[in-house]
C-alpha positions in Angstrom: -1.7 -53.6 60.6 -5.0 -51.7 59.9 -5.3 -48.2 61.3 -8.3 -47.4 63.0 -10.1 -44.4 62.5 -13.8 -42.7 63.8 -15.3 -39.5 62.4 -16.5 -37.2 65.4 -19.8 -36.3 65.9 -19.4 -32.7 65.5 -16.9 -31.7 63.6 -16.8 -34.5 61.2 -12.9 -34.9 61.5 -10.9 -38.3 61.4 -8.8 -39.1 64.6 -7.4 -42.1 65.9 -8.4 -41.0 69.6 -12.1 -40.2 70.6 -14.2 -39.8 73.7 -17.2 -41.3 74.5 -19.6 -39.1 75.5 -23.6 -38.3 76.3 -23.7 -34.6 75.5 -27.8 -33.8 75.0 -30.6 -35.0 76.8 -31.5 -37.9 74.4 -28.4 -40.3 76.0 -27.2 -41.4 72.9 -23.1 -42.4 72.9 -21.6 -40.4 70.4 -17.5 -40.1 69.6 -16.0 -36.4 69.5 -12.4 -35.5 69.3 -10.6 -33.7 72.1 -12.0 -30.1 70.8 -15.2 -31.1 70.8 -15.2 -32.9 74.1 -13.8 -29.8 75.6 -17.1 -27.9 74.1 -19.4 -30.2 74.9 -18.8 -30.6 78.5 -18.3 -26.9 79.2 -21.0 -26.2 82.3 -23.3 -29.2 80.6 -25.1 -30.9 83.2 -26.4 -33.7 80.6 -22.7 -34.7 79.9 -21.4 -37.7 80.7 -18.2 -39.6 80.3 -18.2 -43.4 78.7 -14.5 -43.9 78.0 -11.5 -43.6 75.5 -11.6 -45.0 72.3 -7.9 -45.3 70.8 -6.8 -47.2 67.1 
């Protein structure tokens, strides 16, 4: 079976769990790890939830 893996958008990182998420004002979707989501969302009122990505 072929693991799945995404880079996240910030911190470059391989995980096999990321979180969809609008984090700047242009509304693209971008994939960030846990850490980063936690950053991102921190008093950001552009941020928005899109769901889980898992492998």
């Amino acid at each position: 079976m072929k693991q799945r893996i995404k880079h996240c958008a910030i911190c470059k990182v391989d995980f096999s769990t990321m979180y969809r998420v609008q984090y700047k004002n242009s509304k693209e979707w971008v994939f960030v790890c846990k850490v980063c989501l936690i950053d991102v969302k921190k008093d950001n009122p552009t941020y928005k939830y899109g769901g889980t990505w898992k492998k």
